[in-house]
Structures are given as structure tokens and as C-alpha cells.
C-alpha positions in Angstrom: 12.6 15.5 -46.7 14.6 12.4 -45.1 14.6 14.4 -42.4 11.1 14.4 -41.3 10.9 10.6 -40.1 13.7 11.1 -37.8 12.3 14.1 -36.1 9.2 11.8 -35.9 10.9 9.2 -34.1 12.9 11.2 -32.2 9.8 13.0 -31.0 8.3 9.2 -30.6 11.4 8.2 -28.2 11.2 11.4 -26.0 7.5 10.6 -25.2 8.4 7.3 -24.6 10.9 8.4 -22.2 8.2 10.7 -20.4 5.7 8.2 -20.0 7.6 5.8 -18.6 9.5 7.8 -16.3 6.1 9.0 -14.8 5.1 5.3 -14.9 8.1 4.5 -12.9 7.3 7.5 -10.6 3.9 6.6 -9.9 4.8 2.9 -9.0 7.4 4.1 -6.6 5.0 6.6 -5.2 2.3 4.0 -4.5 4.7 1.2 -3.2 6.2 4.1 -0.7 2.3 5.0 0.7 1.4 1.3 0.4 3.9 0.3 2.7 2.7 2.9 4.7 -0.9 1.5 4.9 0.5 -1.7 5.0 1.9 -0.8 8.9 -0.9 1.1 9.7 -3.0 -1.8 9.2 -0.8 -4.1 11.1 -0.9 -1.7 14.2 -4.4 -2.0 13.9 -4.4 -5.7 13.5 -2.2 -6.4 16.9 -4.4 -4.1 18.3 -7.2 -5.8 17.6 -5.5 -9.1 18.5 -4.4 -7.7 21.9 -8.3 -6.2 22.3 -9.2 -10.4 21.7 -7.2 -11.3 24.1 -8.9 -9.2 27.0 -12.0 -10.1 25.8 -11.4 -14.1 26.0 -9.7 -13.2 29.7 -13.2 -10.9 30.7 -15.1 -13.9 29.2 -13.2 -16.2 31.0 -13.3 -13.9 34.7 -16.9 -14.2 34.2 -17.6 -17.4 34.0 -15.6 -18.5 36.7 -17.4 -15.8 38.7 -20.9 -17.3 38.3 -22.4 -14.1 37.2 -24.1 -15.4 33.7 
């Protein structure tokens, strides 16, 4: 019956194994689509930067045009 402990942790160290590969998949996973969002977001941020920059010019057009 010396056996049955060393099946035991031998069963303990494959789970081991499995979890933490799937750990290690799921943080690779999410860093890879993260980094994806991460440019997305930046696009949308020099967008919005470059949309400021027309308004400020438009603001600027106007008042030097008298119209307010």
C-alpha cells in the first residue's frame, strides 16, 4: 500500500502542471488582445487629438472673422 501516496502525488503534480499551463495560456492570451486594444485606443486617441486641433483652428477662424 506504499504505493498509493505516490500515485496521489503524482496525480497532484499532473494537475499542477495543467493548471498552470492554462494559467500561462490565458495570460499570454490576454497580453496578445490587450496589446491589441492598447493600439486601437491609441488610434483613437490621435484621432481625437487631431479632431482638437481643428477644432482650436475653427475656433480660432471664427474669431478672427467677427462672426460671434
Amino acid at each position: 500500500m506504499h504505493w498509493v501516496p505516490i500515485i496521489a502525488w503524482g496525480v497532484a503534480a499532473l494537475v499542477t502542471v495543467v493548471v498552470l499551463g492554462f494559467c500561462a495560456y490565458e495570460i499570454l492570451w490576454k497580453t496578445k488582445r490587450l496589446r491589441g486594444d492598447v493600439r486601437q485606443l491609441q488610434a483613437v486617441a490621435d484621432q481625437l487629438l487631431e479632431l482638437r486641433g481643428d477644432l482650436v483652428r475653427a475656433q480660432e477662424r471664427i474669431a478672427a472673422s467677427g462672426l460671434r
